[in-house]
N, C-alpha and C positions, 0 to 999 in steps of 0.2 A: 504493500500500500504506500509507502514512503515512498517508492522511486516513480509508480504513478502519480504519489501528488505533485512529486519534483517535476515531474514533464508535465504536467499539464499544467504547471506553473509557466513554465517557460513556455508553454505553445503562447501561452496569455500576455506573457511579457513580451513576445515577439512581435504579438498582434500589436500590442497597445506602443512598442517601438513603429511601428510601420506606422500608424495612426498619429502620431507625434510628428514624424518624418513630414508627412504631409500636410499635417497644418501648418506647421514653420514654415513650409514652403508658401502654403497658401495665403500666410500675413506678411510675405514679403513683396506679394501682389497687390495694387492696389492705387488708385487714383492720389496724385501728386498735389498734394496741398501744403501753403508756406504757414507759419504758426497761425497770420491770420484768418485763413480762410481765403488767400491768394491764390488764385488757378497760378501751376507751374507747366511752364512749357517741356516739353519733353526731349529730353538729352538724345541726340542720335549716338548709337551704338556702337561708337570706335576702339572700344578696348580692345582687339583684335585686329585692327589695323598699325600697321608699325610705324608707316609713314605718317600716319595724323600722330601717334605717341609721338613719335620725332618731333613735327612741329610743336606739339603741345609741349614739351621739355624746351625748346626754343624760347617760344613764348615764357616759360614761365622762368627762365635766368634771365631773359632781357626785361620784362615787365616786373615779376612780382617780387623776386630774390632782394630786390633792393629796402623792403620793408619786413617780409615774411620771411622767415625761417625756416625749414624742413630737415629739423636734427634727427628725424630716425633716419632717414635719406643718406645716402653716400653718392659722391657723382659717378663712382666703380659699378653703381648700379646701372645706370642709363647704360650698358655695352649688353645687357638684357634686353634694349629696344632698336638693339642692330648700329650704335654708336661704337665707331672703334670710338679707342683709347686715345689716341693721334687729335682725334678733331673736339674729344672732348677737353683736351689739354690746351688746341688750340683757342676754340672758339664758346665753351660753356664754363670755364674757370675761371676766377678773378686772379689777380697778382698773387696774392699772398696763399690760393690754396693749392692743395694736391688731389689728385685724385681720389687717395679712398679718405678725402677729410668727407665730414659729414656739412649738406648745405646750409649753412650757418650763416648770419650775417654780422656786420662788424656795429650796427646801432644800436647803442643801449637803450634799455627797459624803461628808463629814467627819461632819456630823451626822447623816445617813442611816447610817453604819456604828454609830457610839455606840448609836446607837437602836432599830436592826435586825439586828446584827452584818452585814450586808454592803449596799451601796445598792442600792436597788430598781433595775432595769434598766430601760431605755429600752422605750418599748411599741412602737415604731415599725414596726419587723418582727416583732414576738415571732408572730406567727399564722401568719408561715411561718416562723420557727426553730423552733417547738413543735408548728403543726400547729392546724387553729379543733378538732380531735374532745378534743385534748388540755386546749386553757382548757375546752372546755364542760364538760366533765370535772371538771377541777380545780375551778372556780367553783362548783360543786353539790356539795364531798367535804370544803366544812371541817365541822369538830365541834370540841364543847369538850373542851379536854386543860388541865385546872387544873396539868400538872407543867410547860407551856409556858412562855417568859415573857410571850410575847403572851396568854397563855390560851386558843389554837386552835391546831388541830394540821390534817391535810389525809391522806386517803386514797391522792391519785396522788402526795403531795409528803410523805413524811414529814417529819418535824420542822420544819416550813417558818419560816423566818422574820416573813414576812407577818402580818398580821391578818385577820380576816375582815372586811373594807371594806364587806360587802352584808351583813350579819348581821340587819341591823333590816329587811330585805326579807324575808329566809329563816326568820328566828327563831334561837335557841338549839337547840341539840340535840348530844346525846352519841352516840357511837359502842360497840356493843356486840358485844363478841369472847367466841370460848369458846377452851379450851383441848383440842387434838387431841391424835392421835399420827399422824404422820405416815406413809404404811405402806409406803414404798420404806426410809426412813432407820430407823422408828423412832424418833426424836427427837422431842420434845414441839414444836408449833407454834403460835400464837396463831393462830384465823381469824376474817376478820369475818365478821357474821351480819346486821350492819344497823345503822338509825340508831334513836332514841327523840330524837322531840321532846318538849324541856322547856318551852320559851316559843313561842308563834305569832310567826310573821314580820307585817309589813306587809302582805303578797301570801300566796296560797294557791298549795302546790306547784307545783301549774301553771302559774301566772302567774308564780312565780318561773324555772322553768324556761325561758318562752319569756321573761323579762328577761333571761338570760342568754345566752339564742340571739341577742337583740338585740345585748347586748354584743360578744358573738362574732362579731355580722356585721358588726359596724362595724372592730373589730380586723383583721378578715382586709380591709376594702376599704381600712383606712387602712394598712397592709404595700404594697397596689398597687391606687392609685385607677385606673387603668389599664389594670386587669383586662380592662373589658365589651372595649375597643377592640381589646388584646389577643388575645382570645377571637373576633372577629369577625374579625380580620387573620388569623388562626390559620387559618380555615373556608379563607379562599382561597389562603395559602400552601399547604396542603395538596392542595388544586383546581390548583394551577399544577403541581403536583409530579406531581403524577397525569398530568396530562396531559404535560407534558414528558420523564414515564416514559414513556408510549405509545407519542410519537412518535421518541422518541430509539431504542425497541424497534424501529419500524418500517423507523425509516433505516437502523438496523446490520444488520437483516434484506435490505435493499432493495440496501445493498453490500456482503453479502457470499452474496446467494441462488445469482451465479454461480460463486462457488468450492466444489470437494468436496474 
């Protein structure tokens, strides 16, 4: 009786493993909303493309490295996204670093608050503490707010700190709101209605757009370079689970087909 209870334990623990499996799966699905109830636009799928990770690692030592930090990072990593060693020495290191330093910047925490009123955060994880729908988002929602002291303001981020760092990609442009009446409350409400470009960017909307999705695909593989390996381990932990449900089905079937 012991060694039947044993397996028909485990047929149970196998099931309710497999049941588990697939909810987690299933809460990682799921319509893209920013804290406030912000529609986010959807991040195209380049984690698998080498050449957008390439440009996105581009983008993100000539843009963002000057404020943002990414000390879990090592630049030894990017030779993962098909960067020799050669061009990353030449063309993605500052003076002062080496290859396997970690991407670090030289501005203090002190001076980053004076400047910004609070330091820019570490980039390392931000793509899974925010989310790649949320930066794609954000990155395409600054506009000019002369009441700022940056003189940019951000759609998914009000009042943001930040600067627009890509501005001369995107261009200049304001943000244009009317004024409603809200018809649950009654209360008057500001809404937005859209942007007006005042200066052209470097890039035309769309090439700015997919610069951004570059961006966003290199931030989400530098969160976890690890991913693809992840992802493929993933396929057959799943495969073993299936099957070791079956048959763990089978044998608690098999000891206990003679009791009614």
């Amino acid at each position: 009786m012991m060694m039947k209870s044993l397996f028909s334990t485990l047929a149970r623990a196998s099931v309710r493993t497999g049941l588990l499996v697939v909810c987690a799966l299933s809460l990682g699905v799921g319509s893209a909303m920013a804290e406030e109830n912000i529609p986010l636009d959807r991040a195209p799928d380049n984690g698998e493309n080498l050449a957008s990770l390439q440009h996105g690692a581009q983008l993100f030592v000539n843009y963002c490295l000057n404020c943002h930090s990414a000390n879990l990072m090592r630049y030894s990593r990017l030779q993962d996204l098909g960067i020799p060693q050669k061009q990353i020495e030449d063309n993605l290191l500052f003076t002062t670093d080496k290859v396997g330093n970690t991407m670090s910047i030289a501005m203090r925490p002190d001076d980053a608050k004076s400047w910004f009123g609070v330091p820019p955060p570490d980039l390392s994880v931000e793509a899974r503490a925010k989310g790649r729908d949320w930066l794609y988002t954000y990155l395409r929602s600054f506009y000019r707010d002369d009441t700022r002291p940056t003189g940019w303001n951000n759609m998914v981020f009000e009042n943001v700190s930040m600067p627009h760092v890509l501005w001369q990609l995107q261009g200049v442009r304001t943000a244009k709101f009317e004024d409603t009446v809200d018809e649950e409350t009654g209360e008057k409400v500001r809404r937005f209605v859209g942007y007006q470009q005042v200066t052209p960017g470097k890039l035309s909307p769309v090439d700015y757009d997919s610069a951004v999705a570059d961006l966003v695909a290199y931030l989400g593989w530098m969160s976890e370079p690890e991913q693809r390996t992840r992802k493929q381990l993933g396929v057959w932990v799943l495969l073993f689970l299936g099957i070791l449900s079956f048959f763990a089905w089978r044998l608690n079937a098999a000891y206990w087909k003679d009791i009614k």
